[in-house]
N, C-alpha and C positions, 0 to 999 in steps of 0.2 A: 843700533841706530841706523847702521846700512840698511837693515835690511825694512826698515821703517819707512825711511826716505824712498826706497825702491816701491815697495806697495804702495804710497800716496803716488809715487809718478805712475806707476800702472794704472792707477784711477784715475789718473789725469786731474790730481786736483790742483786748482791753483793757489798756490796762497798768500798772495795778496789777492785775492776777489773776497769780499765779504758775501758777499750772492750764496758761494757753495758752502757756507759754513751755518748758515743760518737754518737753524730747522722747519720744517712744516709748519707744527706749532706756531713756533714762535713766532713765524710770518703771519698767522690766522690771527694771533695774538695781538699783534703792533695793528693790523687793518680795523681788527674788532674793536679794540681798548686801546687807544695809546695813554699813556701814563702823564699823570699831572707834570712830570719831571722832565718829562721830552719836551711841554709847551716852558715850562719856565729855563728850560737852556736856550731855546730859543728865542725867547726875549735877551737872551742876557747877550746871545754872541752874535745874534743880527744875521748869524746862516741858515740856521736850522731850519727855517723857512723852505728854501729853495732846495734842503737836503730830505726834508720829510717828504716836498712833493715830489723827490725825486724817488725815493723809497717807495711813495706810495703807487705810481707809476709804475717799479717794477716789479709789487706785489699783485696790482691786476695784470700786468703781463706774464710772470711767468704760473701766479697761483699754484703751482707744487715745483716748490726747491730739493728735487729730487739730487740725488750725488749724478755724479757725468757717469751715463751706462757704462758697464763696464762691457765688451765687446766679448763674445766665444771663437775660439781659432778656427778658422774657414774648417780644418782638418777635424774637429770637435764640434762642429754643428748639427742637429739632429734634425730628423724627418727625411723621406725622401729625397734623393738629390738635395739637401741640405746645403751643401760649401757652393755652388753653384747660385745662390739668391746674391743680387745684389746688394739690397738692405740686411745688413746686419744683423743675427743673431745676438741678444743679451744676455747675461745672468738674472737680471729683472728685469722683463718686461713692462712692468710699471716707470722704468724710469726712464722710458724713450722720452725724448723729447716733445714737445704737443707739436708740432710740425708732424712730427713721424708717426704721434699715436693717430691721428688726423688721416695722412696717407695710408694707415694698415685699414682702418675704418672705411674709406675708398674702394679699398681692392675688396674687402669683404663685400663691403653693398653693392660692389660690381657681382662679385660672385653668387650671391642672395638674388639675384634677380632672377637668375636663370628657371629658377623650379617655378614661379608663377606665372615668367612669360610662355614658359610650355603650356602651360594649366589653360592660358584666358588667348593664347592665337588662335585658337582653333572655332574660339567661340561664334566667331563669323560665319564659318565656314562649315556648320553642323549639318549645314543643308547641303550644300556640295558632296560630303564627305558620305552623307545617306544616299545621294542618286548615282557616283563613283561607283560604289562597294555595294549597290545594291541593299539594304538594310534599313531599317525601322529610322525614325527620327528619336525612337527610346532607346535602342541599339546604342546609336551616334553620343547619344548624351552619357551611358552609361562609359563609354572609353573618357570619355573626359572625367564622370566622377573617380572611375579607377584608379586615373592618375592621382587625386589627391589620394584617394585612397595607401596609394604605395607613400604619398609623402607622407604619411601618418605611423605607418609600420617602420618604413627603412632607416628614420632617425633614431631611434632605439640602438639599432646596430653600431650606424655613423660614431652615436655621442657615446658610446661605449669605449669603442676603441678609440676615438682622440684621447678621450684619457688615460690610456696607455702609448698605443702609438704617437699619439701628439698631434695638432692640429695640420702642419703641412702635409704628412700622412694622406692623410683621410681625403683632404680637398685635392691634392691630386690625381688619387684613385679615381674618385668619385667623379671628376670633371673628365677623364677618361673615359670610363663606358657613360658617361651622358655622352659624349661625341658618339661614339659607336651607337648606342640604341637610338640616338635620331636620324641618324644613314639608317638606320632597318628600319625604322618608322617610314621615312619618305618614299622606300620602295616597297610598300607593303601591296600588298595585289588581293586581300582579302582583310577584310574586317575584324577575325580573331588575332592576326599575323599584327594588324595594328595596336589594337587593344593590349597585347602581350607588351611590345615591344616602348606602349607607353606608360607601362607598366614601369617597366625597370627603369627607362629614362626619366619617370619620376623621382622614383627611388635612389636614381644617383644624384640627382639633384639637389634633391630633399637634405643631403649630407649639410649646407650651407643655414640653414633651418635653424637647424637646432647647434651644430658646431661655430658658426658664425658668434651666434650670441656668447658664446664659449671665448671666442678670441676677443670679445670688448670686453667681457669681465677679467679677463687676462691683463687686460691693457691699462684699463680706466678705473682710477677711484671712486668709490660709492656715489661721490655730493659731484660727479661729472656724469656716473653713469647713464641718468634719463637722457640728458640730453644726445650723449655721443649716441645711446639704444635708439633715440629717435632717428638719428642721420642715418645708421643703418637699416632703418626699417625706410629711407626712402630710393630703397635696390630693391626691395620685396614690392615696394606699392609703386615704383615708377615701370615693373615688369605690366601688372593689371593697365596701368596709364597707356603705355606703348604698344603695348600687345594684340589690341584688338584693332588698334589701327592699322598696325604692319599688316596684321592677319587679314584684315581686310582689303587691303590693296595686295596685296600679294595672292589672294586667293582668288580676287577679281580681275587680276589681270596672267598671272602663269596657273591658277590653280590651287588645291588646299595642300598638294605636294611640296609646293616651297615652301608653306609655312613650318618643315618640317625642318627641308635644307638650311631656313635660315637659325633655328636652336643648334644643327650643328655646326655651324657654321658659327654663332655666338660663342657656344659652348669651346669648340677649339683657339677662339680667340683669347678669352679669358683663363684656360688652360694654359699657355702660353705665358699671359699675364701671370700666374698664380707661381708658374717657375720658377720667373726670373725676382719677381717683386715681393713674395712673402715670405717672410723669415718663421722659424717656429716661436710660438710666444706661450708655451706652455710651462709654465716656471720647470724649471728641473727639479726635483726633489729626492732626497737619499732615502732607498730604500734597503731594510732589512735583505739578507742574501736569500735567495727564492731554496735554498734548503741547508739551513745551518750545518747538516751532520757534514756537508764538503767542506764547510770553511774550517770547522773541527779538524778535520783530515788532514788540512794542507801542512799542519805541524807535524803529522807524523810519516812516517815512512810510505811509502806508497807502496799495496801491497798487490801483488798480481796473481791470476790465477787462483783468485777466491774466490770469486762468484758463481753459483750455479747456474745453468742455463735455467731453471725455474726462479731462479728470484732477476735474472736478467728479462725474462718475459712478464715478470710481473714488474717490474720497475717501467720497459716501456707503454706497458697497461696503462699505467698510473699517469706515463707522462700525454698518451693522446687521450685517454678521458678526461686528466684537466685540461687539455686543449678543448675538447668536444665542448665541456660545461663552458670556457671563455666566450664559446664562438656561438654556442646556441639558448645558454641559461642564463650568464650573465648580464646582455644586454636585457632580459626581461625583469632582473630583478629593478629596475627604473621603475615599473611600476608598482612597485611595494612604498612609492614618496606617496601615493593617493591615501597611504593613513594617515599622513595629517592633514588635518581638514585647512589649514593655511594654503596648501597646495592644490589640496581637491576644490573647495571650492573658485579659488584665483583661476583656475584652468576649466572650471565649469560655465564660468561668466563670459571669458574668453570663448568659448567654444560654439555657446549660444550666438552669439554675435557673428563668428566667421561664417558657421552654419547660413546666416539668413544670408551674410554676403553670398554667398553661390546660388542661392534663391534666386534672389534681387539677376545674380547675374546671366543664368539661364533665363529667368525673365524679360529681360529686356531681348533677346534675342529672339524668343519669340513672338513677342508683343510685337516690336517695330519692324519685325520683317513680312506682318501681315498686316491685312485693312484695318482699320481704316490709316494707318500710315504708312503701309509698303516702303520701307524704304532699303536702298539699295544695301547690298554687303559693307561697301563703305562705308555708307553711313552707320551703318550699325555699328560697326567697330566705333566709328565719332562718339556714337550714344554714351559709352563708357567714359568720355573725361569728366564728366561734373563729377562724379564719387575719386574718381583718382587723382582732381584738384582739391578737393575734402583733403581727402588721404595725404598729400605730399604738402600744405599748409598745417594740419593736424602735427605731422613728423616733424616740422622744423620749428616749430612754437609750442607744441605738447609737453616734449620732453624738458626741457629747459624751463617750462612754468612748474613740473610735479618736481622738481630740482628745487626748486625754487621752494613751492610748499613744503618739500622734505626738511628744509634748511628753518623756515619758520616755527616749524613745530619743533625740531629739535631745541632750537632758542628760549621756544616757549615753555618748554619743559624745563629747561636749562639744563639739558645734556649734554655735559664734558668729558673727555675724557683727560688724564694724568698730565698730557701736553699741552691740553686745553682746545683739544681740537672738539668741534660738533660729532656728536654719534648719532648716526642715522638709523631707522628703524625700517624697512619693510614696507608694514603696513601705513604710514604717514603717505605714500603714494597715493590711497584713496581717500580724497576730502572731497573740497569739491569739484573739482577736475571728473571725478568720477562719477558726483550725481549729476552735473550738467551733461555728461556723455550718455547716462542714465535715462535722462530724458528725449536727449536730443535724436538718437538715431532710430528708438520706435515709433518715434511721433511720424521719422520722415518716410518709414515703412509704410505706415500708413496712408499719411499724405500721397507716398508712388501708386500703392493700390487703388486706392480708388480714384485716382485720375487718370490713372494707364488704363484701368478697367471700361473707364466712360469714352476713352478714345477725346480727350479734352488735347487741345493744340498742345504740341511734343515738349517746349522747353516748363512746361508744367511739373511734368511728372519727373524731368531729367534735373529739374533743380533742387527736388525733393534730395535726389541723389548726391547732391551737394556737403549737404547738412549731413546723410546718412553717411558718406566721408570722413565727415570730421567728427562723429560721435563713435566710429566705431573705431576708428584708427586710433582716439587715445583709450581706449581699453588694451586695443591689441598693446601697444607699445607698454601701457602701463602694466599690464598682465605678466605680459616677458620680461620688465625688468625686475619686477617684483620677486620672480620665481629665479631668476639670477643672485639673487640678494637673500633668498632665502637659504639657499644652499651656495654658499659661495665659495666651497672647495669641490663643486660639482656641478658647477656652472650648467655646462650642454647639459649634465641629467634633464636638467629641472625643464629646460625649454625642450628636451625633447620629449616627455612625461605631455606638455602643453599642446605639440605639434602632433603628438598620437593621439590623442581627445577633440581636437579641434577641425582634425579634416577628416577623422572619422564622419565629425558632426556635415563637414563640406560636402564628403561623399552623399549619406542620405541625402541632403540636399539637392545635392547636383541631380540624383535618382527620381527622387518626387517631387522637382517643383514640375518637367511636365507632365504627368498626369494629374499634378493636382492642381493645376491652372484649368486645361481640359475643364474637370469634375465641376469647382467651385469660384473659378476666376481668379483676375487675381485680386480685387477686392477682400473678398472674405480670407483668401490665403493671408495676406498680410497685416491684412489685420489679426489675425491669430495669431501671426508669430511677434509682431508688435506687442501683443497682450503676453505673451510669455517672456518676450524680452524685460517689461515692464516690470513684471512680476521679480524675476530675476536680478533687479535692481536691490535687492533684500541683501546679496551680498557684502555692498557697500558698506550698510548698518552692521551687519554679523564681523566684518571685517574691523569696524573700529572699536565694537564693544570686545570682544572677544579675541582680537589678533594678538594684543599683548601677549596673553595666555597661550594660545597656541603657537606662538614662535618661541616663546622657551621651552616649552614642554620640546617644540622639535630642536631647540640649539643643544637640549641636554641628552637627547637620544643620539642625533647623529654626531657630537665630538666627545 
């Protein structure tokens, strides 16, 4: 009995609060169904009244009656510089507080911004960077698609080892040589020296990507997921929003060399931030001993001077080739999730979409920086807030609406589970959320194209950009959570499987829209990619008739 009373005080539970004793369930239960028997006590005792609205008040406040986190000993906390974080360390990260899950969701989307404000400062400044360095204006563009390029490869690595090393890990590595490679960026004195160096500061960047999404599935229950996926996706889409403006004014008043100083400059701040404020939320889980025949061993005698010097050289064979395979094979095996077509196609649809984004956004850079609208570098950077007002209204009502949807269909199905909670499904994310996005962002391709094309008065073509905002942004978000839910003991896989397909697609992008503006304008360019985008709408439907079927076929393979 001691030692009972002792564990309930370690949990901190109280007991007089009915709050911590009441399960999930059952809270979902009482908001859903209250029972005939709660309204007739209620007539009888003349309280119940003022006790139900008060129950009912703290089931939309608290919405998960998680136990009180249990805290890890500063000395037993993992990840780098670990015991050094101010916020706490749990045994479940699910049972942070919503205050706290809120605040980790912060630091993340602070940290998420980093890799697209690299991507979209410089886009003012492509013209500067060609007459500097001497070099082509296809030179100039191709260091920019590189960059996404390396976001697309170096997340593989990243979401590999968070899930071993754990997520603190990796973001402060990672936020590390992003400082260093943007000090060698900003002094670069040649073209290649730049293009290298923006290479890897993507690449470190890019860690945030796909490991980020990793720490909200850490955090957040399914029937919250969209929504919190969408908050953090507005760190990824308020970098696009900010970044062409800084870049602009920074490049038109010191140069395109600040635009460099100031990522590292971001990047050390947030660094910082990442130390003191992020705890690891990687569940701990017990693993089998990495080679039973020692655990064997430890019972018996310990024997010396039996080893050969040939089975000691083969023993450390063994131990750096499995290293070799961790560091060089394993994170490739990510791409072996493209055999289920759940995955392949969710990050094909995705992919299409980003691709035109880097279109659209070399686009605009070169359109309004020549006649018939010349307009200054700053302005140019301006040019980009219709699409990143899209983007960041999309993020904060998107998620919370396929939340929502997820929640209908469950009901409509009448999916419970044993405590009578809703079971969410995956694919319920595309209804119609996804066909009005479907429609809505090739339409405004087009609509850009041929009014940028004819040189028609500027807020024309830029409000086009508006709409293409908010249709492409609920893919993106809906795509990533999708693929979080699909695998959700390998959360970063999934989004970084997503982030290697999709700026692959950015790269070509960012490669041929200018020469194929040059060739064909941009009329007919976008409208061709509006006609494939369109096309590619097909997903949707293959998604609803078909998803059932391929997400068990993959829940029975991978558990």
């Amino acid at each position: 009995m001691d030692q009972e009373n002792a564990r309930i005080g370690a949990l901190g539970i109280d007991h007089e609060s009915p709050k911590e004793e009441v399960s999930p369930g059952f809270e979902e239960k009482i908001s859903r169904e209250p029972s005939p028997e709660s309204f007739r006590t209620a007539g009888e005792s003349g309280e119940k009244t003022e006790v139900q609205k008060n129950q009912d008040v703290e089931v939309a406040q608290t919405e998960d009656a998680y136990p009180a986190p249990v805290k890890v000993p500063r000395s037993q906390r993992r990840g780098l510089f670990g015991r050094f974080t101010i916020l706490a360390e749990v045994e479940e990260p699910k049972h942070y507080t919503r205050r706290t899950k809120w605040f980790i969701t912060f630091v993340i989307a602070l940290a998420a911004a980093a890799a697209p404000l690299g991507s979209a400062i410089i886009f003012p400044s492509l013209t500067q960077i060609s007459d500097d360095l001497h070099t082509t204006p296809t030179i100039t563009n191709f260091s920019a698609a590189t960059y996404m390029l390396s976001m697309s490869i170096f997340p593989l690595w990243w979401s590999s080892f968070s899930e071993t090393l754990g997520r603190r890990t990796i973001y402060l590595t990672s936020f590390t040589l992003f400082l260093l490679w943007n000090i060698l960026a900003a002094i670069s004195d040649n073209i290649a020296m730049l293009i290298v160096m923006r290479i890897l500061g993507g690449g470190a960047a890019a860690s945030v990507q796909a490991v980020g999404a990793g720490t909200i599935a850490d955090i957040w229950e399914v029937r919250e997921r969209g929504r919190a996926m969408g908050t953090f996706y507005l760190g990824p889409l308020c970098g696009p929003l900010f970044a062409p403006i800084i870049g602009g004014a920074l490049a038109e008043k010191f140069g395109w060399r600040s635009t460099q100083w100031f990522l590292a400059i971001y990047g050390g701040a947030v660094l910082v931030f990442l130390f003191f404020a992020l705890p690891e939320t990687l569940k701990a889980t017990k693993t089998p001993p990495a080679d039973p025949e020692k655990e064997v061993s430890r019972d018996r005698p310990i024997l010396k001077r039996t080893t050969s010097r040939v089975s000691s050289i083969h023993l450390k064979s063994k131990k750096y080739l499995s290293m070799a395979r961790r560091i060089f094979i394993d994170p490739l095996k990510i791409l072996l999730y493209f055999r289920f077509p759940a995955v392949l196609i969710t990050v094909y649809y995705a992919s299409i979409t980003f691709g035109s984004l880097y279109l659209l956004n070399i686009s605009l850079e070169t359109t309004f920086s020549k006649p018939p609208y010349n307009f200054s570098v700053t302005i140019v950077g301006l040019s980009y807030i219709p699409s990143s007002i899209g983007y960041v209204l999309a993020s904060l009502f998107g998620g919370k609406w396929t939340d929502a949807i997820m929640a209908r269909e469950a009901k409509k199905a009448g999916r419970y589970d044993a405590d009578g909670k809703l079971e969410y499904r995956p694919e319920d994310r595309m209804r119609e959320n996804a066909w009005i996005a479907a429609f809505l962002y090739p339409a405004a391709l087009v609509w850009y194209g041929w009014t940028a094309e004819k040189g028609i008065f500027w807020p024309v073509p830029l409000i086009s950009n508006f709409f293409f905002g908010i249709g492409s942004m609920l893919i993106f978000a809906m795509a990533t959570t999708m693929l979080t839910e699909f695998m959700p003991k390998k959360a970063s896989s999934g989004v970084a499987v997503n982030n290697f397909v999709r700026n692959i697609f950015s790269f070509i992008g960012a490669v041929v829209a200018q020469p194929l503006i040059a060739a064909i304008g941009n009329g007919w360019l976008f409208t061709g990619v509006g006609l494939i985008a369109a096309c590619s709408s097909i997903v949707v439907w293959a998604m609803r008739k078909f998803g059932p079927k391929w997400r068990e076929r993959m829940d029975r393979e991978l558990n």
